[in-house]
C-alpha positions as CSV (number, residue, x, y, z in Angstrom):
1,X,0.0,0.0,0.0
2,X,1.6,3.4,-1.0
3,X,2.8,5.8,1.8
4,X,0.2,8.4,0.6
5,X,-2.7,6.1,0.4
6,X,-1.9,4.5,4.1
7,X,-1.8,8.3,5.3
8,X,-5.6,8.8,3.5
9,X,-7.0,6.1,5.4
10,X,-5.2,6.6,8.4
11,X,-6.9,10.3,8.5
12,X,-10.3,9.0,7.5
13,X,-10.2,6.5,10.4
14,X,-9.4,9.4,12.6
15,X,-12.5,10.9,11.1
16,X,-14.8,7.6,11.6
17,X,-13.2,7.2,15.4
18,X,-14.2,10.8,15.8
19,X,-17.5,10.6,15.0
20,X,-18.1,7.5,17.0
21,X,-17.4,9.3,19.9
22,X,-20.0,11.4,18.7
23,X,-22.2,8.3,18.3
24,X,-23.7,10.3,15.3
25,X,-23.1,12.2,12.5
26,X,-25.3,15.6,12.9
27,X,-27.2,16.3,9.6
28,X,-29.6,19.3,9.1
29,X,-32.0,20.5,6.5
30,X,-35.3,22.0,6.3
31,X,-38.1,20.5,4.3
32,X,-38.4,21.1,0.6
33,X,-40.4,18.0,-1.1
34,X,-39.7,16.2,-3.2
35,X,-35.4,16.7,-2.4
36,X,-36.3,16.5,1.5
37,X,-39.6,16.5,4.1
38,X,-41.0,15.0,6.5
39,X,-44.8,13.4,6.6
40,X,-46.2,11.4,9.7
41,X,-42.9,12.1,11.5
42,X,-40.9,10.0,9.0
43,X,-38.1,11.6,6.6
44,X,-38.5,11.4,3.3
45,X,-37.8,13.0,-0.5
46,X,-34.8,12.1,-3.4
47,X,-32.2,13.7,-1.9
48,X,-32.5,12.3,1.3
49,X,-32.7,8.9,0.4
50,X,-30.2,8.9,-1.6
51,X,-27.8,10.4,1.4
52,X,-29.1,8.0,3.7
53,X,-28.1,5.1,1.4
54,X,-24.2,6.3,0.9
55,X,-23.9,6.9,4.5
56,X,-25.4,3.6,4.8
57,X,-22.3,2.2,2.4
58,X,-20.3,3.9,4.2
59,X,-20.8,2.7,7.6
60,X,-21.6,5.8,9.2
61,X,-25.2,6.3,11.6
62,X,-26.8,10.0,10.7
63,X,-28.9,12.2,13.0
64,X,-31.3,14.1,11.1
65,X,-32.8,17.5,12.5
66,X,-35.5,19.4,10.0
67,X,-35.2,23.1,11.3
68,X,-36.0,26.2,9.4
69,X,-33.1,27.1,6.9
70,X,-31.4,30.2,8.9
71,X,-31.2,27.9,11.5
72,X,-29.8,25.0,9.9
73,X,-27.0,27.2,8.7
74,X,-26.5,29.1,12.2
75,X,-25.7,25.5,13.8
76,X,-23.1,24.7,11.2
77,X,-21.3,27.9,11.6
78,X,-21.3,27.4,15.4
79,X,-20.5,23.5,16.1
80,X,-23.8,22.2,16.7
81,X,-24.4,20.5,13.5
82,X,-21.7,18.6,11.5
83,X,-22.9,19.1,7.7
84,X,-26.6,20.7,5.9
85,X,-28.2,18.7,3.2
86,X,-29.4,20.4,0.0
87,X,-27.5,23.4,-0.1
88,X,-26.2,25.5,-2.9
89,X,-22.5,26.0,-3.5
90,X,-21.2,29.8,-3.2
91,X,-17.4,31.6,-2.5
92,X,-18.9,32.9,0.8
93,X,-19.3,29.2,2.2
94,X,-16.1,27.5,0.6
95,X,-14.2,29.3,4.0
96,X,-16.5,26.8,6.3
97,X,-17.7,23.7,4.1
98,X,-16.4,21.0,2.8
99,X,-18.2,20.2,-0.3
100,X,-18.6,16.6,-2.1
101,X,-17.2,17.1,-5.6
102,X,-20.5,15.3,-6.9
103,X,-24.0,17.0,-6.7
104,X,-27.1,15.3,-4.9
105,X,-29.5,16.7,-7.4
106,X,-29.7,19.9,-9.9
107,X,-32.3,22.9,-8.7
108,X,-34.7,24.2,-12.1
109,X,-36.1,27.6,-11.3
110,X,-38.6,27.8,-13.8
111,X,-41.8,29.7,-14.3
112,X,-45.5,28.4,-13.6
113,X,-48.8,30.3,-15.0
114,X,-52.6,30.2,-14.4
115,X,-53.9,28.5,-17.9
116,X,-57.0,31.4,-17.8
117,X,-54.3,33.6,-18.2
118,X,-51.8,32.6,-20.3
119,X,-48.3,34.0,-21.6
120,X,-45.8,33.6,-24.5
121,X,-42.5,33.9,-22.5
122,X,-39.6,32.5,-24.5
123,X,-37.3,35.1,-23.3
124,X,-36.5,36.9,-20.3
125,X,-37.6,40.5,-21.9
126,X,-40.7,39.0,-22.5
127,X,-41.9,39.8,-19.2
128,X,-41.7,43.1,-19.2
129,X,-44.4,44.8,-17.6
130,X,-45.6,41.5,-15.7
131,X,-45.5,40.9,-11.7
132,X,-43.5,37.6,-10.6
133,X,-44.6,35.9,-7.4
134,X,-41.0,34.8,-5.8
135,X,-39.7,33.3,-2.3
136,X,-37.8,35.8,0.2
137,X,-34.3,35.4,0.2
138,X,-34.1,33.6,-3.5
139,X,-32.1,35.6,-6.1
140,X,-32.9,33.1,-9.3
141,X,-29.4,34.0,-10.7
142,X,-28.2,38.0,-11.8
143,X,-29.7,38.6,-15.1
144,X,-33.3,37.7,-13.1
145,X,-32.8,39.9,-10.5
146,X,-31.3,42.4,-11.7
147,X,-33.7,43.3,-14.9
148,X,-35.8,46.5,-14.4
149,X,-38.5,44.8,-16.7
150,X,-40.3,43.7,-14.8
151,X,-41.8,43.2,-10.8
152,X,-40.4,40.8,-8.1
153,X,-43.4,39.8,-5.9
154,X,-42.2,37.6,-2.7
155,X,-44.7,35.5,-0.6
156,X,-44.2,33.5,2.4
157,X,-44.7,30.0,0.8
158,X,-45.4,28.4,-2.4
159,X,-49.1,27.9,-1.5
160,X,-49.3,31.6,-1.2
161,X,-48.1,32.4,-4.7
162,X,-50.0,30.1,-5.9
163,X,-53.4,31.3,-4.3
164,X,-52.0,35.0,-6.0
165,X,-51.7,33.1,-9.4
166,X,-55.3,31.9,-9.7
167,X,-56.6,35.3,-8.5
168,X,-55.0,37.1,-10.4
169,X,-52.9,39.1,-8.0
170,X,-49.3,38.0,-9.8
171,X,-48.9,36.9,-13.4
172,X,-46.1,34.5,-13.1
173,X,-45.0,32.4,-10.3
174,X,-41.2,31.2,-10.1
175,X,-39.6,27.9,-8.4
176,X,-38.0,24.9,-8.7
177,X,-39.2,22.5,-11.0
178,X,-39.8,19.5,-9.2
179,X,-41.1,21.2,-5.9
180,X,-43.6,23.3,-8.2
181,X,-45.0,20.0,-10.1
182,X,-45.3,18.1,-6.9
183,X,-46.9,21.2,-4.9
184,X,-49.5,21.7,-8.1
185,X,-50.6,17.6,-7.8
186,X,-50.5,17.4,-4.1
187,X,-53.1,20.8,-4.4
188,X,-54.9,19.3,-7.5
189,X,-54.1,22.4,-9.8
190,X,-53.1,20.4,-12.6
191,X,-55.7,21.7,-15.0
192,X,-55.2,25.3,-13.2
193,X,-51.5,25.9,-13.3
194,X,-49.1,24.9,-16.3
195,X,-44.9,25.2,-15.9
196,X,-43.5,27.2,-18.5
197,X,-40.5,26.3,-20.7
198,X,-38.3,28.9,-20.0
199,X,-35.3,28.0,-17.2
200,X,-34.5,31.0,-15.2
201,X,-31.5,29.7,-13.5
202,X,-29.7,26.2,-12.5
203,X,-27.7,25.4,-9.4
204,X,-26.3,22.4,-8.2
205,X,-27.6,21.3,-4.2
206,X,-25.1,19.3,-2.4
207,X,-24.4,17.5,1.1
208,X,-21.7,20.1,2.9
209,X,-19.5,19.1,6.2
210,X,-18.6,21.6,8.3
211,X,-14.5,22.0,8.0
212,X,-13.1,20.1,10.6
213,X,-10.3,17.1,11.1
214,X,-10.5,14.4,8.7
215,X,-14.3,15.7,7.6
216,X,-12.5,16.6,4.0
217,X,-11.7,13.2,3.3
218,X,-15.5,11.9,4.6
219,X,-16.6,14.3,1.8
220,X,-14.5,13.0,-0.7
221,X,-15.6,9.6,0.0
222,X,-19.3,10.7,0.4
223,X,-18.2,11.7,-3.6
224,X,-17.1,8.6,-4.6
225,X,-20.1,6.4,-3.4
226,X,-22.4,8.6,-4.5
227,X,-21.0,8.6,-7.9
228,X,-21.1,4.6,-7.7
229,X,-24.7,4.3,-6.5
230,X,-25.9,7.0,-9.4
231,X,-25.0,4.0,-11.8
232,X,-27.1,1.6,-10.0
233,X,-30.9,0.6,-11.3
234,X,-31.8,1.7,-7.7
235,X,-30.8,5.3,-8.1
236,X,-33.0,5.5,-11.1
237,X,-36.1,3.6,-9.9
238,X,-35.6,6.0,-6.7
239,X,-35.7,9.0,-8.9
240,X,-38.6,7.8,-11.0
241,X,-40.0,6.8,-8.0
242,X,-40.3,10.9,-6.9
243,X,-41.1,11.5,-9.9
244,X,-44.7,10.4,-10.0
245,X,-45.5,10.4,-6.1
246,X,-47.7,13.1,-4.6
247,X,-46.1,14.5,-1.7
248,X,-49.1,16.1,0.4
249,X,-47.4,18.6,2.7
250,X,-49.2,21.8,3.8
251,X,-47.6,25.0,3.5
252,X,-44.5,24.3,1.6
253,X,-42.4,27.4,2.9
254,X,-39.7,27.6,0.4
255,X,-35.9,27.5,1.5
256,X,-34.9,31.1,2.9
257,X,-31.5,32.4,1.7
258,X,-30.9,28.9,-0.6
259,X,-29.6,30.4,-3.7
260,X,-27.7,32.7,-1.7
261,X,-25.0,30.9,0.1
């Protein structure tokens, strides 16, 4: 065994004993279905499964904690928590996490209208004049937030926008693709609200470890087996899987601050 590769494992043993005294690796997130939520007490969505099963591989016990997102991040930062789930990847964060080389899953912001009142948006510029319902904190990349076109409504949760769209109160709604689809069946808008082709912005969400001994190498290995489990049959029947269940979960707030950190 080469002197480098002995001094890897070596360190990621120090990392395993570590968190054995810690009986638990501590995990936080707040829920966003279908990537990660809670229903009947149990933890559920894509993302989280998917973690749980390369943790699983890896021989390492998780405790989960859903709290809301400021919080999740303020435990990190101070000790209490040992890594978030689901969070984006920004220069401002690189100084405290460790970050798997390989993405959990890919965030689509795209836009979602009322079918009574329809619009042809191809482009950005083609909303000019219009009022989009969005999520505080969310920035949906630059050239979105930054246009003068057009006017930036926030509301509290997803429900909320979409209770604007039908009455009339916003003309466009934007989220992530997945949570939008799955909020629409578990409401039964289906024939009330249609998604729109246009992407607004993409961003990566990953598992993060707080920067500590040894927790570099758990994230490179958290890499690896993720990579080898995405070319499993059970990675894809898990993500077809979520991508026909109805997640019914009132109030979906949306993820303060996510695609800005």
């Amino acid at each position: 065994m080469p002197d480098l590769y002995r001094l890897f494992a070596a360190l990621f043993l120090a990392c395993l004993s570590t968190l054995a005294h810690g009986e638990r690796l501590r995990i936080v997130t707040d829920p966003w279905p279908p990537y990660v939520y809670q229903e009947n007490g149990e933890a559920k969505g894509i993302d989280y499964e998917v973690t749980a099963e390369v943790f699983k591989r890896l021989g390492i016990e998780v405790q989960w904690q859903f709290l809301p997102w400021k919080r999740c991040l303020a435990m990190v930062e101070q000790g209490l928590a040992d890594g978030v789930l689901d969070i984006f990847k920004t220069e401002q964060r690189d100084a405290q996490l460790f970050y798997p080389s390989e993405p959990l899953s890919h965030v689509e912001f795209v836009l979602f209208q009322a079918n009574a009142r329809p619009h042809a948006i191809r482009h950005l510029e083609d909303l000019k004049g219009l009022t989009v319902g969005t999520a505080p904190g969310y920035t949906y990349g630059p050239a979105f937030a930054d246009s003068p076109d057009f006017k930036r409504e926030p509301a509290p949760t997803l429900e909320a926008n979409l209770g604007k769209l039908q009455l009339g109160r916003i003309d466009l709604l934007v989220t992530d693709r997945r949570v939008g689809r799955h909020v629409i069946k578990s409401l039964g808008l289906e024939q009330q609200v249609s998604e729109l082709g246009l992407v607004i912005d993409r961003q990566p969400q990953f598992l993060a470890v707080r920067r500590n001994a040894g927790m570099d190498l758990l994230a490179q290995r958290f890499a690896a087996e993720l990579r080898r489990f995405k070319q499993e049959p059970a990675y894809a029947e898990l993500n077809a899987r979520y991508a026909g269940a109805e997640v019914n979960i009132p109030q979906t707030v949306e993820q303060q601050e996510r695609s800005t950190h």
